[in-house]
C-alpha positions as CSV (number, residue, x, y, z in Angstrom):
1,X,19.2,-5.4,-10.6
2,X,20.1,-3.5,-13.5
3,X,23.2,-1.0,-13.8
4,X,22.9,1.8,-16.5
5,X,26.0,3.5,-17.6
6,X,26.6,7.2,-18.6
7,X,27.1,5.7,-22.1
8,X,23.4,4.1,-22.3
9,X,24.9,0.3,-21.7
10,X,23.8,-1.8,-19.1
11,X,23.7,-5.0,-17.4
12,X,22.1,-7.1,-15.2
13,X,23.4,-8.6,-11.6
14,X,23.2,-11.7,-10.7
15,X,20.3,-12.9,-8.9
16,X,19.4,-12.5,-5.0
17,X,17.5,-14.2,-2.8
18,X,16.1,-12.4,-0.1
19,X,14.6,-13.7,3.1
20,X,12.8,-11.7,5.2
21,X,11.6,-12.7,8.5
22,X,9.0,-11.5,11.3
23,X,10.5,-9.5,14.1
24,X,11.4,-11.4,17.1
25,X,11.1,-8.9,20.0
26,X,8.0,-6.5,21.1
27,X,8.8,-3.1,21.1
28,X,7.3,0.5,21.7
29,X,9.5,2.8,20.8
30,X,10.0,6.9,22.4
31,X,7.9,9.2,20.1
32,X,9.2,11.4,17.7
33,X,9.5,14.6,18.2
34,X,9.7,14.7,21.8
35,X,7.9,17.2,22.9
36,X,5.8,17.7,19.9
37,X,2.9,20.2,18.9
38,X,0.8,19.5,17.5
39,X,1.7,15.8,16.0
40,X,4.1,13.0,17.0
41,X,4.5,9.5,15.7
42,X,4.7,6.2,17.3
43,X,6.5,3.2,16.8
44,X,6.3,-0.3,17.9
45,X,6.9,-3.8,16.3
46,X,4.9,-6.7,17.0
47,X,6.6,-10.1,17.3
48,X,5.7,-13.3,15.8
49,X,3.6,-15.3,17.4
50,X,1.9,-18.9,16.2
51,X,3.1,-19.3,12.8
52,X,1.8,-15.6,12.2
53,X,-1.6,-15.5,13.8
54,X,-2.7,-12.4,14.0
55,X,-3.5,-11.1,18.1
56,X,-5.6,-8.0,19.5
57,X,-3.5,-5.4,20.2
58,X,-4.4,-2.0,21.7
59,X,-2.6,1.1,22.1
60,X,-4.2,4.0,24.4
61,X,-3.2,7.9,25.5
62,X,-3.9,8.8,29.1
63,X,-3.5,11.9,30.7
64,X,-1.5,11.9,34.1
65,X,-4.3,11.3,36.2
66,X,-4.8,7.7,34.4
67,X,-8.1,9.1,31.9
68,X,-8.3,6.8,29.2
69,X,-8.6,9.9,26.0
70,X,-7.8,8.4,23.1
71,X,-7.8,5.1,21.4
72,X,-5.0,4.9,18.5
73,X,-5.3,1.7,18.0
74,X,-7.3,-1.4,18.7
75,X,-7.9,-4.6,16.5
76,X,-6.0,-7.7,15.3
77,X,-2.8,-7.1,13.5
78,X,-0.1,-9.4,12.1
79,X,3.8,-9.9,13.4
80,X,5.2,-6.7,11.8
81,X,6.4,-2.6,12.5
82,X,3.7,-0.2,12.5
83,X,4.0,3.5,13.0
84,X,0.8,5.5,14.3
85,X,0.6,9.2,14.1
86,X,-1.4,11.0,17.0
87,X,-2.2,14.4,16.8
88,X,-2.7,16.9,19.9
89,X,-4.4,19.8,18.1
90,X,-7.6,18.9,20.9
91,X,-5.9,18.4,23.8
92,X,-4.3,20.8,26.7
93,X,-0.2,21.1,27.2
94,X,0.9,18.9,29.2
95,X,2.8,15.0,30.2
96,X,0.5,12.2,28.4
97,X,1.3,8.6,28.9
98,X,0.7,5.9,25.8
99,X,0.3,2.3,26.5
100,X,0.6,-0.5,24.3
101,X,-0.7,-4.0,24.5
102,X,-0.1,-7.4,22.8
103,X,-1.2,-10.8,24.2
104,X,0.6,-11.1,27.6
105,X,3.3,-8.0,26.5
106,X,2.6,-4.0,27.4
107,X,5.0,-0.9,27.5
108,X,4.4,2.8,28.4
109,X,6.0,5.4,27.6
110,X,5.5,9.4,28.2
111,X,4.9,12.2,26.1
112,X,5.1,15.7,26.4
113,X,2.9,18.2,24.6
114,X,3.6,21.6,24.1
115,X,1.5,24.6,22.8
């Protein structure tokens, strides 16, 4: 890293290794906001698993009577946190449920939409 000073001199730090390491524990996180119109996000992290290997990994919005209307996500993705962004502008007010998958893990949580 290098420090500047208000005088124009500057210096470097020493160096630093850094070691950063997959997450360790699956997660789906609340949306933000909660409620939202007409956008949220979503968060979740995805553990490692086999040295890395990439697994399927699907995550779904239902409506309350368990209709499958939209699919956010749905391929292979590496050990890691993603955020996903839905947006409600086409859909009615009202309680949604989001479901993620991963290998032998899944989570739901709820979401409320309002107009």
């Amino acid at each position: 890293m290098k420090q500047i000073d208000f005088d124009g001199s500057y210096e470097f730090s020493q160096e630093v290794e850094v070691r950063v390491s997959a997450p360790k524990e699956f997660s789906l996180e609340q949306n933000y906001p909660n409620p939202f119109n007409p956008a949220t996000t979503i968060k979740y992290t995805i553990p490692s698993f086999r040295d890395g290997e990439k697994i399927p990994v699907t995550l779904k919005v239902y409506d309350m009577l368990g209709k499958e209307i939209n699919v956010l996500v749905n391929t292979a993705q590496s050990p890691g946190e993603y955020i996903i962004r839905f947006d409600g502008k086409n859909f009615a007010s009202g309680i949604y449920l989001y479901s993620l998958r991963y290998g032998d893990y899944s989570a739901v949580r709820k979401m409320i939409l309002l107009k």
